[in-house]
N, C-alpha and C positions, 0 to 999 in steps of 0.2 A: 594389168595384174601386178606387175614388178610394182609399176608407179604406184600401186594403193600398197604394196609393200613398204615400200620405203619410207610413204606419207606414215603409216602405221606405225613401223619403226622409231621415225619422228616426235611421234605425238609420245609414247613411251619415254623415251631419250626425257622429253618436257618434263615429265610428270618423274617418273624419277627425280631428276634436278630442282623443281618444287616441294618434292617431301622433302629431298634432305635441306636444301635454306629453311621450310617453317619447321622441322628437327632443331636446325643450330640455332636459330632467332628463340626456340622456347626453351631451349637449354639456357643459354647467353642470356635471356631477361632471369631464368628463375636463380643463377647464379648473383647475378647482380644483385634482387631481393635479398639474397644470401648474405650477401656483405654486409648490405645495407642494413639488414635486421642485427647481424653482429656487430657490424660500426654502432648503433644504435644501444644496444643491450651493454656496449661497452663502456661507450660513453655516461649510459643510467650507473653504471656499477660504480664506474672512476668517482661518480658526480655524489653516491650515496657514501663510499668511501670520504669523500674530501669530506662531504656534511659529517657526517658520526667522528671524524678526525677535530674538524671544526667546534663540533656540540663539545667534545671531551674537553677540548681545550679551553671553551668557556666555562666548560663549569669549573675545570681545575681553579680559572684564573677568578672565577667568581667568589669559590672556596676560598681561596688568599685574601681577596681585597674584603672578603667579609670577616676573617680573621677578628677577634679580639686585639689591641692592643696591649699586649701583656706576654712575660717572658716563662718560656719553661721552668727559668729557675727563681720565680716568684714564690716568695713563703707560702702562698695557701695552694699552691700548687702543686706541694713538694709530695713525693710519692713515697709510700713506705707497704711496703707487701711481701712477700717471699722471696720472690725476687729481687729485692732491695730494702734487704735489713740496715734498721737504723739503731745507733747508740740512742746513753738517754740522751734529750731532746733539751730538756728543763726548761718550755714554755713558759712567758710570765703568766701569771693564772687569775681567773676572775670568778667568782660562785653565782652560779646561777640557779634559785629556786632546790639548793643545797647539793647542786651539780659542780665539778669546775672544767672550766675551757679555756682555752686559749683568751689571753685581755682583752683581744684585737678584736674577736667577733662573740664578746659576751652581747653587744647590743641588738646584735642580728639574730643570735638564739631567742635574744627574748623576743623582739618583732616574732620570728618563724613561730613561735612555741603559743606565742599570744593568737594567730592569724590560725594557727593550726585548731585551738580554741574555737575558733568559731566556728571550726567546722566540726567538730567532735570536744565539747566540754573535760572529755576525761583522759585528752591527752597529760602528756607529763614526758617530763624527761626522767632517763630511765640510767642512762653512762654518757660519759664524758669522757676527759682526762685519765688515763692510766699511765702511771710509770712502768718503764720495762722490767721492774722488779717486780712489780705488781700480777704485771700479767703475765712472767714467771710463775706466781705461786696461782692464779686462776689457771692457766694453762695445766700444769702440775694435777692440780686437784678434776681437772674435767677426765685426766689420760685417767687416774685415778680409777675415777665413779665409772669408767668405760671398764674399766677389765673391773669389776666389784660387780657390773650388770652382768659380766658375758666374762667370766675365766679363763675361757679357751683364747680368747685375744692377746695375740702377742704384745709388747709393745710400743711396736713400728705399728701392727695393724689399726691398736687404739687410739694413735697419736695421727695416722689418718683420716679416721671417724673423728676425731676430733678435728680438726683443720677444715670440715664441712660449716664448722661455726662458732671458730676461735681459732686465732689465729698465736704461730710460738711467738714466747719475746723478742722483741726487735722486729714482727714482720705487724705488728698489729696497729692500724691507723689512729687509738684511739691515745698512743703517745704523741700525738702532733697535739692533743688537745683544739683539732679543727673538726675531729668525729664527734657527734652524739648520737645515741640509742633514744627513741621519741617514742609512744607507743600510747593507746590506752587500756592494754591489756599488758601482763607480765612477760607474755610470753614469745619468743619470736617467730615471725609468721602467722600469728593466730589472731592478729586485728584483722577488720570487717575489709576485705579487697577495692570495696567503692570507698571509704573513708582513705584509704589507701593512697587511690589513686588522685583524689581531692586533695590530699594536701602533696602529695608529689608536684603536683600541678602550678601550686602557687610556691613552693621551694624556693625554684630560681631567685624569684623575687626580691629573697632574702639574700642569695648566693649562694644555697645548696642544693645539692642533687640528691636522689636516690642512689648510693653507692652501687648498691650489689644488685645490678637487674637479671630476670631469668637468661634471658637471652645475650647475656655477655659474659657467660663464664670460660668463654676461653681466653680472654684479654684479661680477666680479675684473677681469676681462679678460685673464685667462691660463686657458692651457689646465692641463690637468692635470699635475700634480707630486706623485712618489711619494712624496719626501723631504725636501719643505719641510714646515717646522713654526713653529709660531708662535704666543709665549707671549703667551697674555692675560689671565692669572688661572684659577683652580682654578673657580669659580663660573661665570663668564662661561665657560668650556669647556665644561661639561659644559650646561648651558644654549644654547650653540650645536649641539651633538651633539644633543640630546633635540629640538631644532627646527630641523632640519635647515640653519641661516643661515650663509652668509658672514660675516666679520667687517664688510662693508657694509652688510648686513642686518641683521645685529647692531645695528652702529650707529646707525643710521636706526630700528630699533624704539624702541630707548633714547631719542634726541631725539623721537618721536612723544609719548614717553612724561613728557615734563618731563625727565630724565634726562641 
């Protein structure tokens, strides 16, 4: 009786000592899995890291070597807006079609204005060249007709209504003589949006852009205009177009750039 005691005891004592090793053996593997799955999760993150680290830096450096050759402080480049009021300018001047602009890109106004033709017969040039006296007495005469429509407008408040689409003397582009107004309607804003974007399209070509696009008025600080144009070079255009920049942004890439 003792002796089946003791065997009994025995057999206990075993089985005890079995639970607890297959206890610690399936603890001890599900840690190690543990690791392993963290070593692993760690190593994907470092690896996604280094890549999007990697990708940013190709693109920065693709951005550079696709650069234009050409300098921030290139004539058709040069900026003139609110932000950087300009004296007069006194561009040498060429007429085109009883417009004038800048000498340098009368030949490209005509190419643009002729190509724009083919796609709408009843374009025309619309402004050009303004001196800053000029557009002194336009500017003048719009604050004008704004408090003549609406009384209650202060001054300051008409001369902000104004600034939606004229700009004061010295901030307005069309003294560079590098701006023209294109259209075949009088009025702005008011041509056909797919004529629009057709001749937007072949611009560059020429070396102009669409100045004032909807979605860049926080870099210009004008709203959108159907018929302003605005020559910066053949390169620098289509360079602008293909990355979608202001000529602010533009800018500012180029100084980032050494440039």
């Amino acid at each position: 009786m003792k002796k089946r005691s003791f065997i009994g005891l025995i057999l206990q004592v075993l089985v005890v000592v079995v639970f607890i090793m297959c206890l610690y053996l399936f603890t001890h593997d599900n840690q190690v899995k543990q690791v392993s799955q963290s070593s692993t999760s760690s190593t994907s993150s470092t690896s996604s890291v280094v890549a999007s680290s990697k990708s940013s830096s190709q693109s920065s450096q693709n951005q550079k070597i696709d650069l234009p050759d050409v300098s921030s402080s290139d004539w058709e480049l040069v900026l003139v807006n609110r932000n950087n009021i300009k004296e007069e300018m006194n561009p040498e001047l060429a007429e085109v079609e009883g417009v004038q602009v800048d000498a340098r890109i009368a030949e490209n106004v005509t190419n643009f204005l002729a190509a724009a033709r083919a796609i709408e017969p009843n374009e025309k040039l619309i402004s050009g060249y303004r001196s800053v006296a000029y557009q002194q007495e336009l500017y003048n005469s719009y604050v004008q007709q704004e408090i003549a429509n609406d009384p209650s407008l202060t001054q300051e408040a008409a001369e902000e209504k104004v600034q939606t689409y004229s700009q004061p003397p010295g901030a307005s582009e069309h003294q560079t003589g590098l701006a023209i107004d294109m259209s075949n309607v009088n009025s702005l804003n008011e041509s056909n949006a797919e004529i629009v974007s057709q001749i937007k399209a072949i611009a560059p070509e020429y070396g102009f852009v669409l100045r004032f696009e909807s979605d860049k008025q926080d870099s210009t600080g004008i709203g959108y205009e159907d018929w302003h144009y605005r020559y910066v070079g053949v390169e620098s255009a289509k360079y602008m177009t293909e990355h979608n920049l202001s000529l602010e942004e533009y800018l500012n890439v180029l100084k980032e750039n050494g440039k």
